[in-house]
N, C-alpha and C positions, 0 to 999 in steps of 0.2 A: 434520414432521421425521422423519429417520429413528431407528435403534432406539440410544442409547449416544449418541446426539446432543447430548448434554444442555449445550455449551459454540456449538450453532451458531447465531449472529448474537444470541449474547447480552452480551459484549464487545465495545464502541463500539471499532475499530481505533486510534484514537486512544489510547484505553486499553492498548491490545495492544503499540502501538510505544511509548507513555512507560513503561509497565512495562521493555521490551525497553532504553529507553535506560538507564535506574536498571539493571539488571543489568549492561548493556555498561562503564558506568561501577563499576559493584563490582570486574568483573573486572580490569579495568586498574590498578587502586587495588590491589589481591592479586598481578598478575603482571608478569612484568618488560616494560615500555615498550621502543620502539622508539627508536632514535637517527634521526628524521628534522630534518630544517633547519625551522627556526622556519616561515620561507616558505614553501614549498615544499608544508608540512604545510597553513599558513592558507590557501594558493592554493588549493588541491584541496578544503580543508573547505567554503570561501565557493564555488566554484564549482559545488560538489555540494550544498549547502544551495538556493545560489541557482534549479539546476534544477529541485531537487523542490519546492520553493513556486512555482515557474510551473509545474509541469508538474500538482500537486496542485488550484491556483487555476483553469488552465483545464477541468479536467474541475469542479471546482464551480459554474464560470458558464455552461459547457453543460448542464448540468444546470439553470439558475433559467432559462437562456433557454424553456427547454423547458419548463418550468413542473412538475418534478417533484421528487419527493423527493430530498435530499442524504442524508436519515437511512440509515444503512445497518443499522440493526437492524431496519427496514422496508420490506422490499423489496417487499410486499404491494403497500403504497405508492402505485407505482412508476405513473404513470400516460401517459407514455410510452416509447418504445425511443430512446435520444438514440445517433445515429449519425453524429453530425458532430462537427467543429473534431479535438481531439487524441481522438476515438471513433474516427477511422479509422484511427487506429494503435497504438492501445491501445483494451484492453476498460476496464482498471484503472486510469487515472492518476492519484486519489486515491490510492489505493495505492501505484502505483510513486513517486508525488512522497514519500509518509510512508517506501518507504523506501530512497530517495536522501536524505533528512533523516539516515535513520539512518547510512547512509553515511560520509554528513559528518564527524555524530560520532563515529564509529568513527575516521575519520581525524584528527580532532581529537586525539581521545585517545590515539593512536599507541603501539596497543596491537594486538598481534595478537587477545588472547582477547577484544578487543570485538568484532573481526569477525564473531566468534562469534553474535552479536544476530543478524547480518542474514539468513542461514537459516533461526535459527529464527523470526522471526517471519516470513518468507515463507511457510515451512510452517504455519505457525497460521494465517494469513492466506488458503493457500492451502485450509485441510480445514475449518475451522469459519468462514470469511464466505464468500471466493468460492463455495464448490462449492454453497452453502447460497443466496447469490443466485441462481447460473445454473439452479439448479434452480425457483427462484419465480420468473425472468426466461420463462425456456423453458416453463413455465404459462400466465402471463399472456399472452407473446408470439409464443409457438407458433414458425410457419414462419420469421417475420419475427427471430426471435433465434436459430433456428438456421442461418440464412443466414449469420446477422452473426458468430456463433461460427466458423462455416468461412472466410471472411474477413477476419477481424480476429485477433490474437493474443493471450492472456489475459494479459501483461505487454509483449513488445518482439517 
């Protein structure tokens, strides 16, 4: 780990985005709500929910297919490079599915200052787990993951 590091792949992201909901949720409950259409609101929450739990589900079963670790506090772990199913178009879809969830509920809550969640855990997500995988990925996996990094996109 580097020096001041002392936050990297120590919060399970899971943790990162239910903490981030619990805020996006304070803030809405504090500032003034959006007038959006009951439908309208639900249509975009379920369709945004519903993409990030496929889009989160498939990077978990390429991941068992492959027979490596889901843990993401363990990227030591990691015992091979999975570059297939939704890997070839995302680095992170664990990630990007946790935060299309958040998404959702931002949109659920129909509140501006929840949108405010989705930022910042992208930046927590992106300085203390990703940068802190790619660099135990790019170890382990040398040539073969810096291929994949010039190839593939670290979210879309």
């Amino acid at each position: 780990m580097h020096a001041g590091s002392s936050l990297e792949l120590r919060v399970p992201p899971v943790a990162v985005v239910s903490i981030a909901a619990l805020c996006m949720w304070l803030l809405a409950r504090w500032t003034p709500s959006l007038e959006w259409g009951e439908y309208w609101r639900l249509g975009t929450a379920v369709s945004l929910l519903a993409a990030g739990v496929v889009i989160a589900v498939a990077g978990v079963l390429e991941f068992r297919r492959a027979r490596t670790t889901v843990n993401p506090t363990t990227p030591r772990a990691a015992s091979s490079m999975v570059r297939s199913g939704i890997y070839r178009h995302t680095r992170n879809p664990m990630y990007l599915g946790m935060l299309l969830v958040l998404a959702a509920w931002a949109t659920w809550l129909a509140n501006p200052a929840a949108f405010a969640g989705l930022p910042a855990c992208l930046l927590y997500l992106n300085r203390f787990q990703i940068e802190p995988e790619e660099r135990i990925l790019a170890g382990l996996f040398a040539g073969e993951f810096d291929a994949y990094r010039r190839s593939v996109r670290r979210w879309l």
